[in-house]
Structure formats: C-alpha cells, structure tokens
N, C-alpha and C positions, 0 to 999 in steps of 0.2 A: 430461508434456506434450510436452517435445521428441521421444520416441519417434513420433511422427508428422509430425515437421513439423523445417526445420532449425534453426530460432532462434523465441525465444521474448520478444514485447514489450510494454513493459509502461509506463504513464502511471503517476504518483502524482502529484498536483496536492492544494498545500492553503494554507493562509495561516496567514501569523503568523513563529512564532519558529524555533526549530533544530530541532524535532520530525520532520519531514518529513524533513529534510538528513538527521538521523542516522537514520531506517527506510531510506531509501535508497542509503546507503551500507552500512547492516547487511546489504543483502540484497546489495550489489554483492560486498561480499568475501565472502560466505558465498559467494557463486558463484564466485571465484576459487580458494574452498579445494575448490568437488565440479570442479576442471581444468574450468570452463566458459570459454569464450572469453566475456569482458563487456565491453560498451559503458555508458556512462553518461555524461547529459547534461546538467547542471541549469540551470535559466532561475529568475531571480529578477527578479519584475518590481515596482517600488517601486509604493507607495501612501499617501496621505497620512498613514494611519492603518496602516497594517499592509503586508509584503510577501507576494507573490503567488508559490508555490514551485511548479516544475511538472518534476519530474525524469522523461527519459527514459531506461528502460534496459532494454537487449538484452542477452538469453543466446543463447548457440549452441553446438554441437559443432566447427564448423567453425571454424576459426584467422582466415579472411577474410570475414563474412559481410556484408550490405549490411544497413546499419543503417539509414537513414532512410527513413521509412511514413508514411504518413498513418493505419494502419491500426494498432489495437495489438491484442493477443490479452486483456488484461487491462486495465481501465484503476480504478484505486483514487482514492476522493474521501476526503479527508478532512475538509474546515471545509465548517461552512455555505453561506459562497461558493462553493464548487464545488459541491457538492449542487446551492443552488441552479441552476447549470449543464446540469443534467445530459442535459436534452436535446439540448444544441450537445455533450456530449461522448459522446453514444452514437452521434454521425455518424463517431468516429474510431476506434469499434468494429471488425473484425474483423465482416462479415455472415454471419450464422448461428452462426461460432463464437467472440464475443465477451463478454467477461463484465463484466460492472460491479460494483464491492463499493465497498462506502457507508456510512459513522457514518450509522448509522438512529436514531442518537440526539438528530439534529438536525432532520430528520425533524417530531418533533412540534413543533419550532420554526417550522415554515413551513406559511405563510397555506396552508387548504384548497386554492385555487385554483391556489398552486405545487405543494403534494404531489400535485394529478391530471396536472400534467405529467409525470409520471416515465411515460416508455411500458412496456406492459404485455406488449412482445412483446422485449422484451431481456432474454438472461439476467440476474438481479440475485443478488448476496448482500449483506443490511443485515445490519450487526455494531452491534451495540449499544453500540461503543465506550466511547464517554464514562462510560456507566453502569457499565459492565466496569469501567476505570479506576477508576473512584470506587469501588467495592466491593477493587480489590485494594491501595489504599492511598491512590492522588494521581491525580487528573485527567492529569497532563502524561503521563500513561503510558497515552494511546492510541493515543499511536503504536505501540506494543510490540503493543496490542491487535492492531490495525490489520495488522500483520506477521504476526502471528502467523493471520490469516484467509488474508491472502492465500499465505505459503508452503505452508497447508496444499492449497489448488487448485494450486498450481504444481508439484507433485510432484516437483521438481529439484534440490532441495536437502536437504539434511539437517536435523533438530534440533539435531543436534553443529554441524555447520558456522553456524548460525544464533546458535546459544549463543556459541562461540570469537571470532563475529564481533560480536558486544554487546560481549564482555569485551574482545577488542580497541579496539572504537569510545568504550569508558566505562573506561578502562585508571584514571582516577585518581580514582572516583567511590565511597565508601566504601560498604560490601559492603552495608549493608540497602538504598539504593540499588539496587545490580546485581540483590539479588533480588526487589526492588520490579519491575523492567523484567522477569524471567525470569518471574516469576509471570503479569505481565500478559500475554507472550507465550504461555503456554502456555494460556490464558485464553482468548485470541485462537484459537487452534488448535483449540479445543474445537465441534464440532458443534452443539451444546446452545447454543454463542449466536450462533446465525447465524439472520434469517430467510429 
C-alpha cells in the first residue's frame, strides 16, 4: 500500500481491556522491524463501565512525514461500541480509497434497525472475529484475529516481523499462550474468514 502513496494511516478504536493496546503496538514494532518510519498515538477515554481505546497510527518511507489527518486509509473496529459507530466513523475514511474492517461477529448483536446503518457504498471487510477466537481456543484472542486481517490489506509488513513483534510484546506469557495468539493470528490472515 505505501507503493503508491507516502505514509500509510490507520484508526483501531475498541473498548475494554489491554487487547487493543497490545494489537497496536504489535503492529507498531513490526513496523519498526520492516525500517518503516512509525507514529503512534493512543487516547484512552474512561467510562463508568469500561474504557474507550482509540490508537492512531502512521507508517511511512519518509523519516519526517506529517502525521495528523482527519482522513485515515484504514480505520479497524473492534467492540460493539464502535461497530456501533460506524457511520460517524466512515466520515474519517479516506474518499474512495478507504477501508473499514469490523468483528462482524457483533454484528448479529445489533438491533435490525442499527445493522442497516452500515452504508453500503464503503469499502468493508467483517472478520468474524470473536467466533474465530472461540474456535482457536479463548475469546480474548480477537485481537490477534483482528491483526492478523488487517496486516494481511496492509501489504507492509511482514509475518516474521508480525510474529518477532507478539513474542516481543508477550516476552513472559507461557508458550501455549504465545501459540494460542499466533494461531489466532494466522486465522485472522486467512481469506476464508473475511466477508
């Protein structure tokens, strides 16, 4: 994707626990390890019941590149809560070449009336996340899913550099763990579960 363009930006927005923190940082250092120039921004917004995580982050060729957009090239949902969003965040889309990926697992969670919100002229990829998860061992491992969709659009990174940056980011997490997260990643990568 940067072959045409200088820098490459990218929304992840989701709520809850660490799960978001650590897909967004998995993908920061993987980008570090393919020499990418990366920015990364996180906002953590509280809430009485849960926080609200919305990490911004830019790749580039370029050593100086201007990072703040309104516009993102990619922008990934992960909780319900943002789902639910999703038409306040297809305005921060990239027009014409913008792409939206979404746990379409949540999806059947939401009232008829929200799931015809979703406009039908943005690009979209649902990832069946949650269900993914739950088949390669533990729900909490949709994120990995999650990751594992969106590196495979993002054509920027590597699976070694993706792999080296888990084991970095989960350096003390006993190994059927690590392959708990690599499984679900590769999971996530797989064509067959995207709609």
């Amino acid at each position: 994707m940067l072959d045409k363009q200088k820098q490459l930006l990218i929304l992840i927005a989701g709520n809850g626990g660490q799960g978001i923190s650590l897909m967004s940082n998995v993908l920061a250092y993987a980008g570090f390890s393919e020499n990418l120039e990366v920015k990364i921004v996180p906002q953590i917004f509280s809430k009485s019941q849960t926080d609200e995580r919305v990490y911004t982050i830019g790749f580039s060729n370029e050593s100086d590149f201007p990072f703040f957009s309104s516009q993102f090239d990619i922008i990934v949902l992960c909780s319900r809560e943002q789902v639910e969003r999703f038409p306040v965040y297809t305005n921060l889309l990239k027009k014409d070449t913008g792409l939206c990926i979404y746990n379409s697992s949540l999806i059947n969670n939401l009232g008829r009336e929200q799931a015809c919100l979703f406009p039908t002229d943005i690009p979209t990829i649902g990832v069946d996340a949650s269900k993914i998860a739950l088949s390669a061992g533990n729900i909490k491992v949709f994120n990995m899913v999650m990751l594992g969709a969106l590196t495979s659009v993002m054509k920027i990174i590597s699976d070694n550099s993706v792999i080296e940056s888990i084991k970095q980011n989960l350096p003390s997490i006993p190994r059927k763990f690590l392959s708990l997260n690599l499984s679900a990643y590769y999971k996530g990568r797989k064509p067959g579960n995207r709609e």
